[in-house]
KELO-415653 format. One record per residue (C-alpha): residue number from 1; residue in three letters; x, y, z. Coordinates in Angstrom, 3 decimals, decimal comma. Layout:
BEGIN
+-----+-----+----------+----------+----------+
:   k :   r :        u :        v :        w :
+-----+-----+----------+----------+----------+
: NUM : ALA :        X :        Y :        Z :
...
+-----+-----+----------+----------+----------+
REM end
This chain:
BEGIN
+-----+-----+----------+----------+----------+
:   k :   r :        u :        v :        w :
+-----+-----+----------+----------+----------+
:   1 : UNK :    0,000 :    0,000 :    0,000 :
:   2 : UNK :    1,506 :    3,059 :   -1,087 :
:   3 : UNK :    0,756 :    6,312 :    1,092 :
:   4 : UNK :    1,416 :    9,714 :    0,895 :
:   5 : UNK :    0,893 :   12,716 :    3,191 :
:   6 : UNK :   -0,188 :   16,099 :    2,832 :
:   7 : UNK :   -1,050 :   18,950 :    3,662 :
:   8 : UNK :   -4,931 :   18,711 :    4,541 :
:   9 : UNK :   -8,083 :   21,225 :    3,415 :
:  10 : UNK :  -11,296 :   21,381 :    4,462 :
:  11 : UNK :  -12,706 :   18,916 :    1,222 :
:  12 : UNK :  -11,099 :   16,500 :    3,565 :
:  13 : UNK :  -13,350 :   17,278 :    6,361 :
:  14 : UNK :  -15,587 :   14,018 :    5,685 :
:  15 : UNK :  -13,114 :   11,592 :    4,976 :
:  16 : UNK :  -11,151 :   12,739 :    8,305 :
:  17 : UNK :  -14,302 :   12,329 :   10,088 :
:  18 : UNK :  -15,096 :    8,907 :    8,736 :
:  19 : UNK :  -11,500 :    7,769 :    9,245 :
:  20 : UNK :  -11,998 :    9,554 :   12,992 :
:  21 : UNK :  -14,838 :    7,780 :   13,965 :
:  22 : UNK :  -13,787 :    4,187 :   12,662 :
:  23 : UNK :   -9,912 :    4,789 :   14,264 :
:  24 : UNK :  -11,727 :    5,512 :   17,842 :
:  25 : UNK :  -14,027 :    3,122 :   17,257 :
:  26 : UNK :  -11,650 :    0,170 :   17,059 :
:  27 : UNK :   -9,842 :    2,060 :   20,272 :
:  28 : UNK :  -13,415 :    1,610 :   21,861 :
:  29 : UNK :  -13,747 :   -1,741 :   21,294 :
:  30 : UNK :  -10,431 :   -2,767 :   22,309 :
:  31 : UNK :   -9,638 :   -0,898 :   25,684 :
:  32 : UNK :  -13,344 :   -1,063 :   26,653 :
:  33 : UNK :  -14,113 :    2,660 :   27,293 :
:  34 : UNK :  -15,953 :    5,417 :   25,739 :
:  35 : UNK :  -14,618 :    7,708 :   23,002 :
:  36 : UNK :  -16,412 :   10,711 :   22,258 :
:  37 : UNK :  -15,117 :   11,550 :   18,858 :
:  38 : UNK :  -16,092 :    7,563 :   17,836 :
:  39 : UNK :  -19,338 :    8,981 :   16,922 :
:  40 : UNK :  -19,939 :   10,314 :   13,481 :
:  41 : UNK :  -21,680 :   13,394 :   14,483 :
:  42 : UNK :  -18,916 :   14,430 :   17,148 :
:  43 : UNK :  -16,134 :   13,527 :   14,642 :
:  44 : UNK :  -17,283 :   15,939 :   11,965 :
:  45 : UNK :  -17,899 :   18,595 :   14,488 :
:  46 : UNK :  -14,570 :   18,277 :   15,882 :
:  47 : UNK :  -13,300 :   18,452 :   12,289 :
:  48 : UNK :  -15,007 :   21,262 :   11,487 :
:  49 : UNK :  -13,619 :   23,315 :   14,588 :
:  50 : UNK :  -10,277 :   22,146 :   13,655 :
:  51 : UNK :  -10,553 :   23,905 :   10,064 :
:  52 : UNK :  -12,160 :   27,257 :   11,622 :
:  53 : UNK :   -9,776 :   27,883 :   14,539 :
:  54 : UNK :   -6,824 :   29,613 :   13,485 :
:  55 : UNK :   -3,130 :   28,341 :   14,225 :
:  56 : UNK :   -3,765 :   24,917 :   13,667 :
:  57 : UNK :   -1,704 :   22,736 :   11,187 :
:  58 : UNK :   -4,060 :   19,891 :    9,273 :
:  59 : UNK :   -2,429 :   17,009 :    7,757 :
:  60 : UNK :   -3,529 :   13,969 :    5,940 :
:  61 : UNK :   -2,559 :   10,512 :    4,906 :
:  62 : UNK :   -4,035 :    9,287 :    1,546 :
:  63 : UNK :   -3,638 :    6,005 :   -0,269 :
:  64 : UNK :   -5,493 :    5,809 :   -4,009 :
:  65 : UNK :   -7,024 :    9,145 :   -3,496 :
:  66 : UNK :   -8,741 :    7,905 :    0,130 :
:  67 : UNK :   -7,714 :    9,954 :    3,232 :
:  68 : UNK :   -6,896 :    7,010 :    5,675 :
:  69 : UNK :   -5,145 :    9,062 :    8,215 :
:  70 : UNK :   -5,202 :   12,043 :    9,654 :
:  71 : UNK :   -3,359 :   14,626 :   12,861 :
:  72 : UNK :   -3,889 :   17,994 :   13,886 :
:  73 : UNK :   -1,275 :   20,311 :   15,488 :
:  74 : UNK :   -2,446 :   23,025 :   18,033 :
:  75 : UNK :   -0,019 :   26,213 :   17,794 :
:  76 : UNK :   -2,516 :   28,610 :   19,391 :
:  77 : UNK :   -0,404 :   28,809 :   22,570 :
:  78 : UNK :    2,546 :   28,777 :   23,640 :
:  79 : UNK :    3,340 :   25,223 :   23,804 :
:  80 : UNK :    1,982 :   23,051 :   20,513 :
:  81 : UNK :   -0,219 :   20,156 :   21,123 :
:  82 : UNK :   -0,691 :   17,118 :   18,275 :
:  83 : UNK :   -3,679 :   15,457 :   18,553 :
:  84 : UNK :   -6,291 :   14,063 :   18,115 :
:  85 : UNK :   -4,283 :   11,460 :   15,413 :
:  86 : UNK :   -6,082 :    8,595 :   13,834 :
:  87 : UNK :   -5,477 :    5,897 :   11,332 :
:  88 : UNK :   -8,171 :    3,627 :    9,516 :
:  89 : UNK :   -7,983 :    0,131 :   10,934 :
:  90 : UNK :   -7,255 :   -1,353 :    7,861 :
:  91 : UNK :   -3,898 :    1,433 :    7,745 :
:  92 : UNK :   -2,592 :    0,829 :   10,909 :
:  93 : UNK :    0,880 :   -0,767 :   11,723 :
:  94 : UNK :    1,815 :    0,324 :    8,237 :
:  95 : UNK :    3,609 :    3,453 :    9,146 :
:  96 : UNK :    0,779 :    6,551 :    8,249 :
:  97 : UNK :    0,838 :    7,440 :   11,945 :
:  98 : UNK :    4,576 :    7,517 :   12,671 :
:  99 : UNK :    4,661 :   10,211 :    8,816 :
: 100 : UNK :    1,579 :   11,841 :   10,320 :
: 101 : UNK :    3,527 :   12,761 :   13,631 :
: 102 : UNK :    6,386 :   13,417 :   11,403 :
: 103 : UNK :    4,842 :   16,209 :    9,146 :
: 104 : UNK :    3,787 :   17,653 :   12,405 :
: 105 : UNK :    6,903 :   17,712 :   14,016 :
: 106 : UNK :    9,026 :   19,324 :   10,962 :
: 107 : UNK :    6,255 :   21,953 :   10,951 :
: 108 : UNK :    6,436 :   22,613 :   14,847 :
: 109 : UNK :   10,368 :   23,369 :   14,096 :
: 110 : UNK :    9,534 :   25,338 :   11,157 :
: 111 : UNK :    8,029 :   27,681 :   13,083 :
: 112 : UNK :   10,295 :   27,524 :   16,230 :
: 113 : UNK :    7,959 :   25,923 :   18,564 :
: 114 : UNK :    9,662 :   25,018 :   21,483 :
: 115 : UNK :    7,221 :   22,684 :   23,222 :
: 116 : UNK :    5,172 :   19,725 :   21,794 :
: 117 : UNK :    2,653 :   17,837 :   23,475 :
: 118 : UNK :    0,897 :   14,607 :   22,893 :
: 119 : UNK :   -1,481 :   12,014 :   24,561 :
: 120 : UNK :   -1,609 :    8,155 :   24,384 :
: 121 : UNK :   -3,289 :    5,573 :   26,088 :
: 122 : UNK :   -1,403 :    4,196 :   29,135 :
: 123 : UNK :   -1,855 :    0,613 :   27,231 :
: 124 : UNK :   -0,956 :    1,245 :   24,033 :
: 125 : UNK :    2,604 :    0,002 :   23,886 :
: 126 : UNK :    3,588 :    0,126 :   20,637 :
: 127 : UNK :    2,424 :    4,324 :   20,653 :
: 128 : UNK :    4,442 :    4,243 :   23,666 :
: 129 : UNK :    7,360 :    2,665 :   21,664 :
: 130 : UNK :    6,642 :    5,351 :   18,545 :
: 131 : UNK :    6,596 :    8,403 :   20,644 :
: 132 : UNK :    9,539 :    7,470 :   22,550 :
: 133 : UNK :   11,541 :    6,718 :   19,463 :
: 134 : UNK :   10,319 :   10,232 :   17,767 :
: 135 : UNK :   11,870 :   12,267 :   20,726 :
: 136 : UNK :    8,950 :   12,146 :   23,200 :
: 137 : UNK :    9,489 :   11,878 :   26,940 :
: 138 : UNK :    6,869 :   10,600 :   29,148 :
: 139 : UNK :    5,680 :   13,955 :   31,242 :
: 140 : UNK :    2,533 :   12,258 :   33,343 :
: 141 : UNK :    0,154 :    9,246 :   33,934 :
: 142 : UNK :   -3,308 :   10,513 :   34,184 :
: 143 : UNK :   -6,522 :    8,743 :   35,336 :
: 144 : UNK :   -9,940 :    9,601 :   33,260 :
: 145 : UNK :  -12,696 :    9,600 :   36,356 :
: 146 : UNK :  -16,107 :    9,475 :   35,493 :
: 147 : UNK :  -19,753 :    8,754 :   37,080 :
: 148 : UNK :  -22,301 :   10,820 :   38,722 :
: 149 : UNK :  -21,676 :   13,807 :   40,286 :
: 150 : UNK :  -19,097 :   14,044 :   43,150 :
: 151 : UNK :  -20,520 :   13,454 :   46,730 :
: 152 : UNK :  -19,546 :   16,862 :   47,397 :
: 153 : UNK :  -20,382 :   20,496 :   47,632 :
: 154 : UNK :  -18,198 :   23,476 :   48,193 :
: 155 : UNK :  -19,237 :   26,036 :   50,730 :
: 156 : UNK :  -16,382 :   28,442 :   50,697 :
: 157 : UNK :  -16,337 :   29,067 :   47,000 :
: 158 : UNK :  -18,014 :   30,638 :   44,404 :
: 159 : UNK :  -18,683 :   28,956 :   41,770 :
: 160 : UNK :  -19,812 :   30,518 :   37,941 :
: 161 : UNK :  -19,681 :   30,766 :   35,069 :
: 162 : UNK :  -16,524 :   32,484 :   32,869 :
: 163 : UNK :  -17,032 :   36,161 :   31,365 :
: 164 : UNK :  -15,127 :   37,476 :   28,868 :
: 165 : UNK :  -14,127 :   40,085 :   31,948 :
: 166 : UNK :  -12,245 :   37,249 :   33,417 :
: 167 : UNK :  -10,082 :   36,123 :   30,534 :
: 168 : UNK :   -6,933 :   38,094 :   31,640 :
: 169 : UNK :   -7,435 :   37,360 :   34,971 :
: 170 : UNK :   -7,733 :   33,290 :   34,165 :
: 171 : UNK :   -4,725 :   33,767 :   31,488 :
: 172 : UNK :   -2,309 :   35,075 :   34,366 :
: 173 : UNK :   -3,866 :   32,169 :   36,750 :
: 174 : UNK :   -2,888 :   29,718 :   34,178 :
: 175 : UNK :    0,938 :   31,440 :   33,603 :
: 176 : UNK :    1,862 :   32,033 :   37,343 :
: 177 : UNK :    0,468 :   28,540 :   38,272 :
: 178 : UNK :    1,424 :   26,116 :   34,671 :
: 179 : UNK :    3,870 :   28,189 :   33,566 :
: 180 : UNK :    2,164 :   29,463 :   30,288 :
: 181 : UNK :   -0,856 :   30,895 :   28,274 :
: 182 : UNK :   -4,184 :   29,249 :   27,494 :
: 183 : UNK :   -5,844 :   32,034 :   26,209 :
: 184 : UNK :   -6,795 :   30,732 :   23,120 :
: 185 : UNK :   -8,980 :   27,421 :   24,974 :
: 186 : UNK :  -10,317 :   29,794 :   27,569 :
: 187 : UNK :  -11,901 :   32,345 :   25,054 :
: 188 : UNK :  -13,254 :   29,527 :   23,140 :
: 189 : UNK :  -14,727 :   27,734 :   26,370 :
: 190 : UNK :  -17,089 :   31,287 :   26,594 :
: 191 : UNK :  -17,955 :   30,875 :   23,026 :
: 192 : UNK :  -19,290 :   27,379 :   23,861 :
: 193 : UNK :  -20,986 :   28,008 :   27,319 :
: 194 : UNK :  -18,552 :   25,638 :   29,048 :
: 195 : UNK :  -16,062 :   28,076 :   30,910 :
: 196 : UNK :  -16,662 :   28,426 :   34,537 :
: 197 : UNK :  -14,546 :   29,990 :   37,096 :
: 198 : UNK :  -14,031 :   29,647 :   40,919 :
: 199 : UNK :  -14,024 :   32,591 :   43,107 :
: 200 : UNK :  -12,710 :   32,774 :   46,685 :
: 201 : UNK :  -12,566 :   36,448 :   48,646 :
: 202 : UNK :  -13,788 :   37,991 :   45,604 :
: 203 : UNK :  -10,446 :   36,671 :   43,296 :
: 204 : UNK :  -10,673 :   34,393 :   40,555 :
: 205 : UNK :   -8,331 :   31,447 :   42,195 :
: 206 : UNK :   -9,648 :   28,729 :   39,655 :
: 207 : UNK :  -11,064 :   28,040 :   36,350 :
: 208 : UNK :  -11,937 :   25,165 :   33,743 :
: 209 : UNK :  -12,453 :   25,723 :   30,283 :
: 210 : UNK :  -15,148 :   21,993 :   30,681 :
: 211 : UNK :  -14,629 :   19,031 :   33,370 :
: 212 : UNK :  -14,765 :   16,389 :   30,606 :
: 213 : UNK :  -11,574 :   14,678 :   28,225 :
: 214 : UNK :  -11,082 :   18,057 :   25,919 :
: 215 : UNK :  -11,285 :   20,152 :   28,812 :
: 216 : UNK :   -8,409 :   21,797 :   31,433 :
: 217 : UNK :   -8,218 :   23,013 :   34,387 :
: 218 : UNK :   -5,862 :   25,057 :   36,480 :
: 219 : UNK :   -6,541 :   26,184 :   40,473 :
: 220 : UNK :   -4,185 :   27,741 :   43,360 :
: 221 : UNK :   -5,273 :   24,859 :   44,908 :
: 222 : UNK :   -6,698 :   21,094 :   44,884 :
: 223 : UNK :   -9,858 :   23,030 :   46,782 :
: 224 : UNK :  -10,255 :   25,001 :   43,805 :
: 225 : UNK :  -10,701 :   21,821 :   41,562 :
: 226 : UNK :  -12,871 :   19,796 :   44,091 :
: 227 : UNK :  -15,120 :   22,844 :   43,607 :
: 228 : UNK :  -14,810 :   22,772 :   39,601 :
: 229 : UNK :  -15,483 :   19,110 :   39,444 :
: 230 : UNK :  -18,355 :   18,902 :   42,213 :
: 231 : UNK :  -20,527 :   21,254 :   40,301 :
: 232 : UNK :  -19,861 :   20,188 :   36,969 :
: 233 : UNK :  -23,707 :   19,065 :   35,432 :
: 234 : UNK :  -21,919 :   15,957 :   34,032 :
: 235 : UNK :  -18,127 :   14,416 :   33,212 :
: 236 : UNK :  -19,106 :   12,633 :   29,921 :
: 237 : UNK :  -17,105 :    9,786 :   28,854 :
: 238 : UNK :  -13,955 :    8,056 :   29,477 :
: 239 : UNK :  -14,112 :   11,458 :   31,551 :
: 240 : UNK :  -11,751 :   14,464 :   32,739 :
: 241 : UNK :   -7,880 :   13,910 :   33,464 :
: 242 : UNK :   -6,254 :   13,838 :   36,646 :
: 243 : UNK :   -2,308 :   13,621 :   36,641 :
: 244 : UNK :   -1,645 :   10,237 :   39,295 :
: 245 : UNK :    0,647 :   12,120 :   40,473 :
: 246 : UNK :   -1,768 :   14,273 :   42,559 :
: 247 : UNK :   -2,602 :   12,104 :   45,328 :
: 248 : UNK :   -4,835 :   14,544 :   47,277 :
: 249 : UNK :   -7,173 :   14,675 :   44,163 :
: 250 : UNK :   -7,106 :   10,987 :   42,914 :
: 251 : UNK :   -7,912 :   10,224 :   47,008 :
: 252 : UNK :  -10,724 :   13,016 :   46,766 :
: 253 : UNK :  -11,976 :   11,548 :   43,731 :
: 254 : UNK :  -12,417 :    7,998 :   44,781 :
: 255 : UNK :  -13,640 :    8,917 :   48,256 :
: 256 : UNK :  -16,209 :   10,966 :   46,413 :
: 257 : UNK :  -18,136 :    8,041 :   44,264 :
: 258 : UNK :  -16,066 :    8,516 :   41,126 :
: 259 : UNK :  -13,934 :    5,710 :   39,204 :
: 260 : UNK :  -11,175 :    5,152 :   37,377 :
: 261 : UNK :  -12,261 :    4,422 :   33,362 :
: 262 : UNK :   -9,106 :    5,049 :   31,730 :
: 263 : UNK :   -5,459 :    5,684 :   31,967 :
: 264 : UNK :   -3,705 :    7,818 :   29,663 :
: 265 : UNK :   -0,194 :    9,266 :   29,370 :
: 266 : UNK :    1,058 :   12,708 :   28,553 :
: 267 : UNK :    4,120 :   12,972 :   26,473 :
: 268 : UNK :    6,813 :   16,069 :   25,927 :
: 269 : UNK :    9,187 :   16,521 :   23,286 :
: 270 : UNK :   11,470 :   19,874 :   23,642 :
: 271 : UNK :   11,495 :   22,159 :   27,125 :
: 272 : UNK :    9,668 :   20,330 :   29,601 :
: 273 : UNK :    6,338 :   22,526 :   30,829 :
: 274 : UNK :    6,604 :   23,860 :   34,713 :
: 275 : UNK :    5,550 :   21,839 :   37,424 :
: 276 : UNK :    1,842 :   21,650 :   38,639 :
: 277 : UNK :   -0,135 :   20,408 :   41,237 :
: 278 : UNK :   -3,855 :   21,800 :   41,067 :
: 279 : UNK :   -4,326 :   21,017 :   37,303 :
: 280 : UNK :   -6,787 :   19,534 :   35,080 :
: 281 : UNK :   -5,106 :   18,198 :   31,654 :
: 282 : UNK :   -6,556 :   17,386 :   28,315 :
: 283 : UNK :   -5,078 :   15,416 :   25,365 :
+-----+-----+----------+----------+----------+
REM end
């Protein structure tokens, strides 16, 4: 099979889509857990944010004129992000997704980007393998929680949802406390009605841009999460991150009648990110 990559445009929407749903899908079946973006009508909305934002890099693997692979690359912040990536089943172990990471990687350098991100799923061995081999470092183990709402309610926090008022106020939460901008996710969360913020003593000391997989988080302190995630209206599925690393919150979590549904991995290549505790990732 003879595959080429390319540079993607948006009469690739549906074919990215199909090959989306059927990749995630297969990653469904096999790990047991639920994929969002495995269902037709998520994939193609995903797809079509991905060719409306600005700053992101679309690429494409095609064999006889099919797209059978596909990546995105994130550059609206300071640190890049690749993902989501997917491969028709019939495509994969053939080498699209290693080119696919590839073509992003050479374009993240073309443009000086210092950081790249990526996600992959704490079983998947041979990613693991691929990642590793491409120049990626292993930066956390996260847990996915999910079920019904924590058995839990704040009482010394406000809880709300995000204005457009309190986007420079939630960028310079996320600098000071992860060590960089995520302006670009928390305007869009207001645009989509999922941005909330936590208030203590009338300062912003926590936000989310959604408590769910695409979603982040960043708070002074655990507290400020606990308060995010216990008055979230649901989690969705396999559910929102939580770096294992964090023992107060994984403790928290399972003490408060959620479960574990997935474990993923978050991977680095270039200058590691700062250090941080109260946070919420996404891949």
């Amino acid at each position: 099979m003879s595959i080429a990559i390319r540079v993607a445009n948006v009469d690739d929407s549906e074919g990215i889509a199909q090959v989306c749903a059927a990749a995630f899908s297969e990653l469904e079946e096999r790990q047991r857990i639920r994929v969002p973006i495995a269902d037709i009508d998520i994939a193609r909305r995903m797809v079509s944010s991905k060719f409306t934002e600005p700053d992101i890099y679309r690429v494409v693997a095609e064999s006889s004129g099919i797209v059978v692979g596909f990546a995105f690359l994130d550059l609206r912040e300071d640190i890049g992000q690749i993902g989501p990536i997917g491969v028709s089943p019939a495509t994969q172990s053939k080498g699209a997704g290693k080119e696919l990471v590839a073509a992003a990687l050479r374009h993240a350098d073309k443009q000086k980007v210092p950081t790249i991100t990526l996600g992959t799923g704490a079983g998947n061995h041979l990613n693991l393998a691929l990642y590793s081999q491409m120049g990626f470092a292993c930066l956390a183990l996260m847990a996915a929680f999910t079920g019904d709402k924590a058995n839990y309610r704040p009482t010394d926090r406000i809880i709300r949802s995000m204005a457009i008022d309190d986007v420079d106020q939630c960028v310079q939460l996320s600098i000071s406390e992860h060590g960089y901008s995520k302006g670009a996710e928390i305007r869009q969360s207001i645009s989509q009605g999922s941005g909330r913020v936590v208030e203590l003593a009338d300062q912003i000391t926590g936000y989310t841009t959604g408590i769910n997989f695409f979603g982040h988080s960043v708070g002074r302190a655990n507290d400020d999460l606990t308060a995010l995630i216990a008055t979230a209206e649901s989690y969705g599925k396999p559910g929102f991150l939580v770096p294992a690393s964090n023992n107060e919150l994984m403790r928290w979590c399972l003490g408060n009648g959620l479960r574990i549904s997935y474990q993923a991995i978050l991977m680095v290549r270039g200058e590691l990110p700062k250090a941080v505790n109260s946070y919420l990732p996404h891949i």
